[in-house]
C-alpha positions in Angstrom: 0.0 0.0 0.0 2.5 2.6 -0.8 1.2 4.5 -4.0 -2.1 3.5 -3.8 -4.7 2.3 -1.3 -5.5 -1.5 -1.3 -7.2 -1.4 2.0 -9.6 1.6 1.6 -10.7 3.7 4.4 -14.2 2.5 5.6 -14.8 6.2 6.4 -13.1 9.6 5.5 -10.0 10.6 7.4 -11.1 13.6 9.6 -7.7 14.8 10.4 -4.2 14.2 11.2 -2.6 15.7 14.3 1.4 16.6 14.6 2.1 17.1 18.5 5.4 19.1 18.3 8.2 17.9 20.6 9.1 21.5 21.5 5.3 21.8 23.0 4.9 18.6 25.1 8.7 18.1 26.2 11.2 20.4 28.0 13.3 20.4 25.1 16.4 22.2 27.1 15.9 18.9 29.9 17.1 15.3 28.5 14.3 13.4 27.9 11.6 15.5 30.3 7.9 15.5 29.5 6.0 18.5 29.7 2.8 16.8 31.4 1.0 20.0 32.2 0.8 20.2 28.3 0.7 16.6 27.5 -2.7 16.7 29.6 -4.3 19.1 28.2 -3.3 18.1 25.1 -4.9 14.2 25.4 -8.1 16.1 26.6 -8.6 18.4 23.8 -7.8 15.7 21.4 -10.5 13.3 23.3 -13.0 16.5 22.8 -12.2 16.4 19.3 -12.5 12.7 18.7 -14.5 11.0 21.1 -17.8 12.1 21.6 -19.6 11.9 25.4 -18.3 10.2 27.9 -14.8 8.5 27.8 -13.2 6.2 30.0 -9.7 5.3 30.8 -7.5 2.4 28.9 -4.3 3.0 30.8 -4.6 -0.2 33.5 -1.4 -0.2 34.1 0.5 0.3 37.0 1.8 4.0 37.9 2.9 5.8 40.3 0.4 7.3 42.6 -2.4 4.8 42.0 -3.3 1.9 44.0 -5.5 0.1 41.6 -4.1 0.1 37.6 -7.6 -1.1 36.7 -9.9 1.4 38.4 -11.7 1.9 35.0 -12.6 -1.4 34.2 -15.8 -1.0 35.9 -16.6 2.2 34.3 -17.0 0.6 30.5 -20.4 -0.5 30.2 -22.0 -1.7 26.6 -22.3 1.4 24.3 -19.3 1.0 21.7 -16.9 4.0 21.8 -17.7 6.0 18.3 -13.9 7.4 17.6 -13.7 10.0 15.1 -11.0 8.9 12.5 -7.4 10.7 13.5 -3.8 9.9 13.3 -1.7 11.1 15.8 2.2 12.0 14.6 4.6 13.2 17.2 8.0 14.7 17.2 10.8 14.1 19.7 11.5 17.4 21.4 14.1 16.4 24.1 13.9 13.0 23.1 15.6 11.2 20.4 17.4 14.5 19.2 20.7 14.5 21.5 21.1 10.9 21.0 20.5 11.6 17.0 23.2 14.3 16.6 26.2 13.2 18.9 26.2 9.7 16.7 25.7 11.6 13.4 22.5 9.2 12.6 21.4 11.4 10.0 24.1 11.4 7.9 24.1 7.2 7.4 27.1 4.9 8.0 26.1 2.3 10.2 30.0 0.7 9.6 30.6 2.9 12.1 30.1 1.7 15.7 28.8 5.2 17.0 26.2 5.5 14.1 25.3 2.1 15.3 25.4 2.6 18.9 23.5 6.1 17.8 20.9 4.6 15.9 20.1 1.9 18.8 20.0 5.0 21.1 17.9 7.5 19.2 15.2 4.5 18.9 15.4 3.5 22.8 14.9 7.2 23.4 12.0 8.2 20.8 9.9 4.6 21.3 9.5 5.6 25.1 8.3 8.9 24.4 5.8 7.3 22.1 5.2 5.2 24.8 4.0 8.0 27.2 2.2 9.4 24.6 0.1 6.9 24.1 -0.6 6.2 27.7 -1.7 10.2 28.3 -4.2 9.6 25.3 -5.1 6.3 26.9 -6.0 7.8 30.3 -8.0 10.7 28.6 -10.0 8.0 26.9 -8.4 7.4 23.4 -8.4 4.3 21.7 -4.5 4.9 20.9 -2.7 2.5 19.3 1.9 2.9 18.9 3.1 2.2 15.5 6.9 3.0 14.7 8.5 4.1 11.4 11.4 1.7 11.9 9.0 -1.7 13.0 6.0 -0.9 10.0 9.6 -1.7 7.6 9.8 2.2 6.4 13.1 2.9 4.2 14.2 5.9 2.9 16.8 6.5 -0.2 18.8 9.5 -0.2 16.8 10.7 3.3 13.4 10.4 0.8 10.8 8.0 1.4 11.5 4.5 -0.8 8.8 2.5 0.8 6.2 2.8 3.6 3.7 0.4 3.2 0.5 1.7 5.4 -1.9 -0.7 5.3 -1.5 -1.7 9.5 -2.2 2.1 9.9 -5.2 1.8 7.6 -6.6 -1.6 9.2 -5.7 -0.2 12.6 -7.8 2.8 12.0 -10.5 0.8 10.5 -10.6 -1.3 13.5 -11.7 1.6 15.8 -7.9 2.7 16.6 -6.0 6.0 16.9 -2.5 5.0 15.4 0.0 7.4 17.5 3.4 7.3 14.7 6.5 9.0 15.6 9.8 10.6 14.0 12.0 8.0 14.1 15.4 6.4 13.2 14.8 3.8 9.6 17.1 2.5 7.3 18.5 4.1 4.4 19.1 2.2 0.8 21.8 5.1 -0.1 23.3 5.6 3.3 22.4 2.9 5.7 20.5 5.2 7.8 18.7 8.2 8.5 16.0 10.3 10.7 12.2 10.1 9.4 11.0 13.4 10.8 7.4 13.3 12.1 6.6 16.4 9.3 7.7 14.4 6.2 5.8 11.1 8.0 2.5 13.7 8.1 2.8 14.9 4.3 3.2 11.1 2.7 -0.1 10.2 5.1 -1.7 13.3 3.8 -1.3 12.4 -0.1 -2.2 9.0 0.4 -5.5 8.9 2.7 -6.2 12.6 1.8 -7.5 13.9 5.2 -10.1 16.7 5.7 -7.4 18.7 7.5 -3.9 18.9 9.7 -3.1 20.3 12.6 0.4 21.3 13.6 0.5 21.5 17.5 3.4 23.9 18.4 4.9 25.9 21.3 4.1 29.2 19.7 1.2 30.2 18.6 1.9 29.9 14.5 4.6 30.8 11.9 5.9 34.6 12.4 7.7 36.9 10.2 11.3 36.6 12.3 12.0 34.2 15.1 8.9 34.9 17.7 11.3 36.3 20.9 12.3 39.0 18.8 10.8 42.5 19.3 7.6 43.2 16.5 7.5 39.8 15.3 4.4 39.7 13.3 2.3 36.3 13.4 1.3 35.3 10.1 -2.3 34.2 10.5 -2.8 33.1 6.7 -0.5 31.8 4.1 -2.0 30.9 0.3 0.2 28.1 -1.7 -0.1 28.1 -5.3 0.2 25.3 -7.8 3.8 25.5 -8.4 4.6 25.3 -4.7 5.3 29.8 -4.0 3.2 31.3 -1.4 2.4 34.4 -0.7 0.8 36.0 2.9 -2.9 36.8 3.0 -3.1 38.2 6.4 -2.0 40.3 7.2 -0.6 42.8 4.5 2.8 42.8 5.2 5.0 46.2 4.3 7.7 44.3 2.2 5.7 41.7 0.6 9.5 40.3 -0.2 10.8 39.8 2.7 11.6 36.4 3.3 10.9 34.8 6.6 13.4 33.7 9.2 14.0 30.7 10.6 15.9 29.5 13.6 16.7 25.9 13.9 18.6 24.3 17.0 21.5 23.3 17.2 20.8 19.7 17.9 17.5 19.4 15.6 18.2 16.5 12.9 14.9 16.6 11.2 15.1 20.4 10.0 12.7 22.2 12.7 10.1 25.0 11.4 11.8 24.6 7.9 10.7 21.2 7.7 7.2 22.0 9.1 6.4 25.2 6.5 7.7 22.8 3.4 5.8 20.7 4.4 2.7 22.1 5.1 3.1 23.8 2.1 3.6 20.5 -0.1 0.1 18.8 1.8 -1.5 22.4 1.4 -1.2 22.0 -2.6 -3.4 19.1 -2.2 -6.2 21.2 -1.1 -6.3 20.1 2.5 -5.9 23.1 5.3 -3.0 22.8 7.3 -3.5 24.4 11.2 0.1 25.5 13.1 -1.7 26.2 16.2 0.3 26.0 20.1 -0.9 23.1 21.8 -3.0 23.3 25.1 -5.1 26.5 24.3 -8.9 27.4 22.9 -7.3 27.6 19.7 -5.8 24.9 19.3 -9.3 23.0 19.9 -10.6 25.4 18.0 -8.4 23.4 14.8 -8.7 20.3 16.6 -13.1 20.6 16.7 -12.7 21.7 12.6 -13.7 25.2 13.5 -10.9 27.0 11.0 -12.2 25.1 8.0 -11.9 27.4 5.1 -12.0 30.7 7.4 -10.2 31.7 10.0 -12.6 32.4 13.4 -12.7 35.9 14.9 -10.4 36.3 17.0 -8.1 33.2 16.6 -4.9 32.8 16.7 -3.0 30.4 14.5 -1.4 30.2 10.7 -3.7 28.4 8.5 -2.4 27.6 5.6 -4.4 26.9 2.4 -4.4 26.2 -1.4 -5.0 28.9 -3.2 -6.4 27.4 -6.4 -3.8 29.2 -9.0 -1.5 27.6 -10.4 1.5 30.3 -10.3 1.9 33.3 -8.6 4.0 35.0 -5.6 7.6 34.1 -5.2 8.3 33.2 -1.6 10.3 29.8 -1.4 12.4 28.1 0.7 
């Protein structure tokens, strides 16, 4: 199932979610979880996808709780009716020290760090997913983990080669929330590489054509120069054309040429806000809306519900990013 569908969708996609690592880790702690927004995260997503009550499918054992299956008696007959979502996350404080001290990125697994590395970036990035999926557990989520790396991914020359989605289509068609991950997969060109969770989201996007894609982000869209700066402007739509240039709808910028800056850390491997804009760009050309929203507020549920579809709400604050329907036209590119 890699350029087409074999196993169809029962019903639509509604959306697929990106949690950014910088929004629900520390990303300046190793490997710390930002659970305040994790939380509030898992419950806006259970808001947005299941319906009524929800009960917890977390029974195991943490700290804190006497009984791991305190919910058990809580499910009663009435099936849970899931709204159809994938969930993609990136590594934030995970994965990405691990990543860029072995030089996984750049292939070689000859050498015994990029080995070592690659073993490490995938210890590191699975247990996040693991966490993940336990949050979304708790707030009632059918959640399901599904790595890159295990589903037999490969990349050639850092570009997908083959991802064969038909567990996530079967998974989803079974009731689940499949909850993928950047991760560390092999490389036909260079042994190895980093799948970044924003390339994972665009190849899902042309394949099961969702109705729209949410970017979850620790700021609250893409701005004119980094955010901390003084009079940094947030760009609250951006059109795409057909040949891949964008231009800014609102609001009117001064120096419509201007390009827009970027920081990316130091120890990112999978490109940062670059990667995000191209991509969202590349699944905006498809004619699906794409949201970059911060996680945890009333506008990033406000994406989440479907609320931004086609126009921006009073008052909200976020970069949708949309198709514009021409073909050629401004000249902003990265």
């Amino acid at each position: 199932m890699e350029e087409g569908q074999q196993i169809p969708l029962i019903k639509q996609l509604r959306c697929i979610v990106k949690l950014g690592g910088a929004a629900i880790t520390c990303k300046n702690e190793l490997e710390k979880i930002n659970e305040e927004t994790l939380d509030t995260v898992s419950g806006h997503l259970r808001q947005a996808m299941v319906p009524g009550k929800a009960v917890g499918m977390d029974w195991s054992k943490r700290q804190g709780l006497l009984d791991a299956c305190s919910d058990v008696d809580d499910i009663g007959d009435q099936p849970v009716d899931c709204a159809n979502f994938i969930v993609v996350h990136g590594a934030g404080s995970f994965g990405h020290f691990q990543a860029s001290k072995s030089g996984v990125h750049n292939g070689g697994l000859n050498q015994p760090l990029v080995k070592a590395g690659f073993v490490a970036t995938r210890i590191s990035v699975t247990s996040l997913n693991l966490e993940i999926v336990r949050a979304l557990a708790r707030a009632g989520i059918p959640s399901i983990a599904m790595s890159p790396f295990s589903c037999g991914w490969l990349t050639s020359k850092r570009n997908f080669a083959s991802a064969d989605i038909s567990a996530v289509v079967k998974a989803i068609n079974s009731g689940f929330i499949p909850v993928l991950h950047g991760d560390a997969v092999l490389d036909q060109s260079q042994d190895c590489t980093i799948l970044s969770g924003d390339v994972i989201i665009r190849h899902l996007s042309e394949l099961l054509r969702p109705e729209y894609v949410v970017f979850l982000t620790d700021v609250f869209g893409v701005y004119d120069r980094p955010p901390s700066e003084p009079n940094a402007t947030l760009l609250r739509e951006i059109a795409v054309d057909g040949d891949g240039s964008w231009h800014v709808v609102d609001p009117t910028l001064q120096n419509m040429n201007k390009q827009v800056e970027i920081t990316v850390a130091a120890h990112d491997t999978t490109g940062g806000m670059v990667t995000k804009i191209l991509e969202a760009a590349a699944i905006a050309k498809l004619g699906i809306d794409v949201y970059i929203v911060k996680a945890g507020t009333e506008h990033s549920l406000k994406a989440l519900n479907g609320e931004v579809k086609s126009k921006n709400p009073e008052g909200w604050l976020g970069t949708a990013i949309r198709f514009s329907g021409k073909q050629s036209a401004s000249v902003h590119r990265y």
